[in-house]
N, C-alpha and C positions, 0 to 999 in steps of 0.2 A: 794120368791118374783119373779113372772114374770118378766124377760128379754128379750128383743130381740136385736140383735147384725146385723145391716144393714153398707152397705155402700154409703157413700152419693153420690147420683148420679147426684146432681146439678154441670153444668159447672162451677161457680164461688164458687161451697163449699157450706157452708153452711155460706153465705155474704151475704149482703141487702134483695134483696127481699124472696131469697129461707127462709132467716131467720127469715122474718115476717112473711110470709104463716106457716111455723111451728111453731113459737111460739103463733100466733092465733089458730090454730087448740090443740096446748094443752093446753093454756089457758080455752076453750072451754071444756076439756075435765073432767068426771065428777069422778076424780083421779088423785092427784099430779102426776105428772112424771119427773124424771129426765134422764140428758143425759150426757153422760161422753166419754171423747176419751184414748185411750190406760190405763195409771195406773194416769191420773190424776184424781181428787176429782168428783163423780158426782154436776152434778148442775140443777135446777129446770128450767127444759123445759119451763117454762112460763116467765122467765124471758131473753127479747133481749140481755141487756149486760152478763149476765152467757154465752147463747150460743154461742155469738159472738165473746166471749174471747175465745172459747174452737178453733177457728182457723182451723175446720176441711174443708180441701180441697177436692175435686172433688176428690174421692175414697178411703177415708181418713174411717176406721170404725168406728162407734158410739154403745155403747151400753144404749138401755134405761133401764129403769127400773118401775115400777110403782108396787104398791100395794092397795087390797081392790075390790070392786064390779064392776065389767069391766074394771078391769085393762087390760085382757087378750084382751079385744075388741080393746081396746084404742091402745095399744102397737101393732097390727096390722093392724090397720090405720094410725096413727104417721110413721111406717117403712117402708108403704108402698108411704107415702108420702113425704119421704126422698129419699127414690130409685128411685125416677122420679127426672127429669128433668126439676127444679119449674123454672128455668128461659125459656125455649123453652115453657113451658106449660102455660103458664102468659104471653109471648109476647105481 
């Protein structure tokens, strides 16, 4: 199963709006994906309260995960869109 292991590079974490810009973008996306921090349970990227519980702060790492037909696309777009700075970027 492709992985990628980013770290979040929103000032406020991965909180309000950083948290809706990603979970519209993997809702969007045409391959579950999940998102997990350190040894806790992965949770499905498309859902706001999974990611919102996961409490990852401004350099906090995530690892995602997805499987199936452009996973590999997906999960470099999602980590690329966690490593910016969705609150500066969205002002």
């Amino acid at each position: 199963m492709p992985t990628r292991t980013v770290t979040v590079g929103s000032a406020s974490g991965l909180h309000a709006r950083p948290a809706k810009i990603f979970v519209e973008a993997a809702a969007k996306a045409p391959v579950k994906v999940t998102i997990r921090s350190g040894d806790r349970r992965p949770v499905p990227a498309r859902s706001m309260l999974s990611v919102l519980a996961l409490g990852a702060k401004q350099g906090t790492e995530v690892i995602l995960e997805a499987e199936g037909d452009g996973a590999d696309e997906t999960l470099d777009s999602l980590a690329a869109l966690l490593a910016k700075d969705l609150d500066a970027d969205h002002a």
